[in-house]
C-alpha positions as CSV (number, residue, x, y, z in Angstrom):
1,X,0.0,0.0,0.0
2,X,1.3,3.5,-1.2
3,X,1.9,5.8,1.8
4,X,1.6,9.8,2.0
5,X,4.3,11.8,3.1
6,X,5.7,11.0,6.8
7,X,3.8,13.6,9.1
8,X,6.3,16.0,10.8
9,X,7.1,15.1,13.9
10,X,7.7,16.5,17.2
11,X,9.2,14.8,20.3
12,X,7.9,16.6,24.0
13,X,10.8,16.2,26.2
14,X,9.8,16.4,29.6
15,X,9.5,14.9,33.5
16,X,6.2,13.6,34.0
17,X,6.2,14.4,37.9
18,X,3.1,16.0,38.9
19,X,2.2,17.3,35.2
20,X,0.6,13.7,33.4
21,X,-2.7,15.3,33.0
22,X,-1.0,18.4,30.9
23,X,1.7,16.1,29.1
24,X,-2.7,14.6,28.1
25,X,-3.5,17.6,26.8
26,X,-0.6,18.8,24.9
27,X,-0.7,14.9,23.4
28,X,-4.1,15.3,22.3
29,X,-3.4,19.0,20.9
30,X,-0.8,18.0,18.5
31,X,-2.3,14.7,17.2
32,X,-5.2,16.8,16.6
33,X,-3.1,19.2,14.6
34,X,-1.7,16.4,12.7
35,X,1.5,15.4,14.2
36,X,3.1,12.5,15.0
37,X,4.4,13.2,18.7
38,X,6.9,11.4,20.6
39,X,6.5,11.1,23.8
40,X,7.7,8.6,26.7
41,X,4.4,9.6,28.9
42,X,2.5,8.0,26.0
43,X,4.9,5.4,24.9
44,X,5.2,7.0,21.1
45,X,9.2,7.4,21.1
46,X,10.0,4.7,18.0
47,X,11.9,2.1,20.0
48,X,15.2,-0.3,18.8
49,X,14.9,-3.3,21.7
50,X,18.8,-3.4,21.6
51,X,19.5,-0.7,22.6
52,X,18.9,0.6,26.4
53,X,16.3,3.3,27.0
54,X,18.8,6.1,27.2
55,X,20.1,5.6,23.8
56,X,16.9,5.4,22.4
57,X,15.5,8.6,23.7
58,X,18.3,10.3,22.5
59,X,18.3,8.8,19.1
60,X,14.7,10.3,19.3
61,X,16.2,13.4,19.6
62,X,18.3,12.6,16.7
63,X,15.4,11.6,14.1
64,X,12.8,14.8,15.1
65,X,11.9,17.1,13.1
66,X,10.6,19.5,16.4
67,X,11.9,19.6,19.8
68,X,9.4,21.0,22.7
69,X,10.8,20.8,26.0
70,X,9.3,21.6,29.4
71,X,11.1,22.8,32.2
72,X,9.6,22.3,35.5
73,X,10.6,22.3,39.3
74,X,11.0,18.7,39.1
75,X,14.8,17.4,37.5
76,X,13.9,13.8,36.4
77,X,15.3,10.8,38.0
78,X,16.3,8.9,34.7
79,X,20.3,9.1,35.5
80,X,23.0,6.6,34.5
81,X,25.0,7.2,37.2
82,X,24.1,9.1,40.8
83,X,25.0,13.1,40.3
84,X,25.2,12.4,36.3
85,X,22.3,14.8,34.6
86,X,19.1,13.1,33.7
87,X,17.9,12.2,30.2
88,X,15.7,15.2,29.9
89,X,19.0,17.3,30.9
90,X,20.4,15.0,27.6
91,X,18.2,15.2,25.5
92,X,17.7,18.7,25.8
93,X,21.8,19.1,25.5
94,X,21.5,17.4,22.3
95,X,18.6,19.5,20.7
96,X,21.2,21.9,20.7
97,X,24.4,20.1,19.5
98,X,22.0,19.0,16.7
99,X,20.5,22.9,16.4
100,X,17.0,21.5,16.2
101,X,14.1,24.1,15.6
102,X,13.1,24.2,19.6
103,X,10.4,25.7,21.2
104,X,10.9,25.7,25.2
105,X,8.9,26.6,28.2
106,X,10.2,26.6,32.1
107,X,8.6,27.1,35.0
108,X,8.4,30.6,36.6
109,X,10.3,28.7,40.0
110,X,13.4,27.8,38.0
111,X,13.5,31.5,36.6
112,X,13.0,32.5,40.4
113,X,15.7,30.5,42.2
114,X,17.8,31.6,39.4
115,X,17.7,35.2,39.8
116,X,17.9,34.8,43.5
117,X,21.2,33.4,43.3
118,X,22.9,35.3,40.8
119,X,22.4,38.0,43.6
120,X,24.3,35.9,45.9
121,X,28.3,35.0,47.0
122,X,29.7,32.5,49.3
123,X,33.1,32.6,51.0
124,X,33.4,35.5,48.4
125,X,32.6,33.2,45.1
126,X,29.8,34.8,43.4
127,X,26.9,31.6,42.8
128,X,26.3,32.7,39.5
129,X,26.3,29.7,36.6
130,X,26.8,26.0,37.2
131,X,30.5,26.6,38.9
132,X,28.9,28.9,41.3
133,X,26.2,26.7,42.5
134,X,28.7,23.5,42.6
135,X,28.9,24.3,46.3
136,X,25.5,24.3,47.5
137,X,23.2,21.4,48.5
138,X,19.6,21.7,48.4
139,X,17.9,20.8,51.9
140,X,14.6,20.8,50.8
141,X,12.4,20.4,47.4
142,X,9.8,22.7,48.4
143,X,11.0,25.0,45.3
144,X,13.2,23.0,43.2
145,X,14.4,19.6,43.2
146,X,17.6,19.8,41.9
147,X,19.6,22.9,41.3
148,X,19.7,21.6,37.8
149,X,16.7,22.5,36.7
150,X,18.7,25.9,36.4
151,X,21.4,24.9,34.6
152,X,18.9,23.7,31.9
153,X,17.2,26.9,31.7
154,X,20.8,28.4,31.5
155,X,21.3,25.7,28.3
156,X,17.9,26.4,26.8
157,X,18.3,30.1,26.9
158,X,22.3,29.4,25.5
159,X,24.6,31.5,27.9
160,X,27.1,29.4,26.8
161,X,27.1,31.9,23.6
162,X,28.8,35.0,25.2
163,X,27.2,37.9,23.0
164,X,23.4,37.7,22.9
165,X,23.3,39.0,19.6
166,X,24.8,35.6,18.7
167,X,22.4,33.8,20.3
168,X,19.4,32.0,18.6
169,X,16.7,29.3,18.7
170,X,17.0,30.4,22.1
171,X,13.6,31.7,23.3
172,X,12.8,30.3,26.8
173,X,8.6,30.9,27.7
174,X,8.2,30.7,31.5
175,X,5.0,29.6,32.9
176,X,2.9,29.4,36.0
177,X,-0.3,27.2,34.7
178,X,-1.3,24.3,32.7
179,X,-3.2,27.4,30.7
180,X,0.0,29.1,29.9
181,X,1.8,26.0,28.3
182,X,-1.4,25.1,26.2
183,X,-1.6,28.5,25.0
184,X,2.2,28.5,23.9
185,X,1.3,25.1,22.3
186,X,-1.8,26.7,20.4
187,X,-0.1,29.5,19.0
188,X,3.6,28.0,17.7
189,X,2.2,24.7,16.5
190,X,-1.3,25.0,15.2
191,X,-0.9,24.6,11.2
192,X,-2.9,27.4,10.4
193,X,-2.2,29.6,13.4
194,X,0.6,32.4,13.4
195,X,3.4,30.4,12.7
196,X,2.1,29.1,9.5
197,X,5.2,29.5,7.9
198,X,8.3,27.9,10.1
199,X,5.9,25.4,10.4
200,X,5.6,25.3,6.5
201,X,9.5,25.7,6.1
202,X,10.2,22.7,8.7
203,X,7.6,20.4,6.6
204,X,9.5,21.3,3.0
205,X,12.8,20.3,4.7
206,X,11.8,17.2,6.1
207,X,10.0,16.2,2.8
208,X,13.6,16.9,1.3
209,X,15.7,15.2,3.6
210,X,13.0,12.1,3.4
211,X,13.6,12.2,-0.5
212,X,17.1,12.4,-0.1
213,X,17.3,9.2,1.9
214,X,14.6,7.0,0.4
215,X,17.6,5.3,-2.2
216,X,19.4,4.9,1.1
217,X,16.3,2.8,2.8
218,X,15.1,1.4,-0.1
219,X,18.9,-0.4,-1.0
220,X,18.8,-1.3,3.0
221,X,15.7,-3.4,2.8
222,X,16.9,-4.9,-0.2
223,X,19.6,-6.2,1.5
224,X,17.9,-7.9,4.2
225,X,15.4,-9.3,2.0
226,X,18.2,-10.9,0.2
227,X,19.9,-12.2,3.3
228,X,16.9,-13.4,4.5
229,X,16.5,-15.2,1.4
């Protein structure tokens, strides 16, 4: 059976502490605008059983056409190692080594503890930036539960670039509902909404690059139907 052109897709990268009914929503939202969304909470990330579930989230990451990530209080507990950042920390980390078109929000608490320390020193070290903040411990998760949840807002909004006029796909929305997120999804990803034409622009790439490859695929599964023969 002949098949259309693959929908683009877009992978939510995300916790899913506290916010499953929202993670719902914004599900429903874009399958209703005619994605095909990735998403662990809903068990859509394409899966290879060889490979462990790290790997494959972040060949997910890989293989995108869209990457929407959501910030919140809550780090993520998916960790290789104890005190090694989590796989929403990764995946986000490699949304920008691969410059994927990303759209990010973060909660208002992250943006809050962030500016509080930046106004703070210890033993004469300012606590500005990851280095700063190396030397405090958090003794309770009333506001954040790790310290970095900061450091990816600090990523997302790409400090690492030093002048800001430098600095792009870089636009961080903070939040404070389940309201303000679903709006943010509304108005960058509805197909006929006010960014009809990234949207359009990020569809004629992906139809190029799935052109470009077909030959590619098409000698692959001629070559296992051969072995397999």
């Amino acid at each position: 059976m002949a098949k259309g052109p693959r929908r683009v897709s877009i992978m939510v990268s995300s916790t899913v502490y506290q916010i499953e009914p929202m993670l719902d929503q914004i599900f429903a939202m874009l399958t209703a605008f005619g994605y095909d969304v990735w998403m662990s909470h809903k068990g859509t990330i394409p899966l290879n059983p060889d490979l462990n579930n790290f790997e494959n989230c972040l060949i997910a990451v890989e293989r995108c056409d869209i990457f929407f990530g959501i910030i919140t209080t809550a780090y993520g507990t998916g960790v290789e190692q104890k005190g090694e950042q989590s796989i929403t920390h990764r995946e986000l980390l490699k949304a920008i080594e691969l410059d994927k078109p990303r759209f990010m929000v973060c909660h208002k608490n992250v943006y809050s503890a962030r500016a509080l320390l930046n106004t703070l020193s210890s033993g004469g070290k300012s606590l500005k930036g990851a280095e700063g903040r190396s030397v405090l411990t958090l003794d309770s998760k009333s506001v954040l539960h790790d310290l970095k949840c900061i450091d990816m807002l600090e990523a997302a909004n790409r400090e690492d670039v030093k002048e800001l006029a430098d600095r792009t796909n870089n636009w961080t929305q903070p939040f404070d509902s389940e309201a303000d997120v679903l709006r943010f999804v509304t108005t960058q990803f509805d197909p006929e909404g006010n960014n009809v034409e990234l949207l359009r622009r990020i569809q004629e790439t992906k139809e190029v690059a799935d052109h470009a490859s077909a030959p590619a695929v098409a000698k692959a599964l001629t070559a296992e139907k051969g072995q397999a023969s």
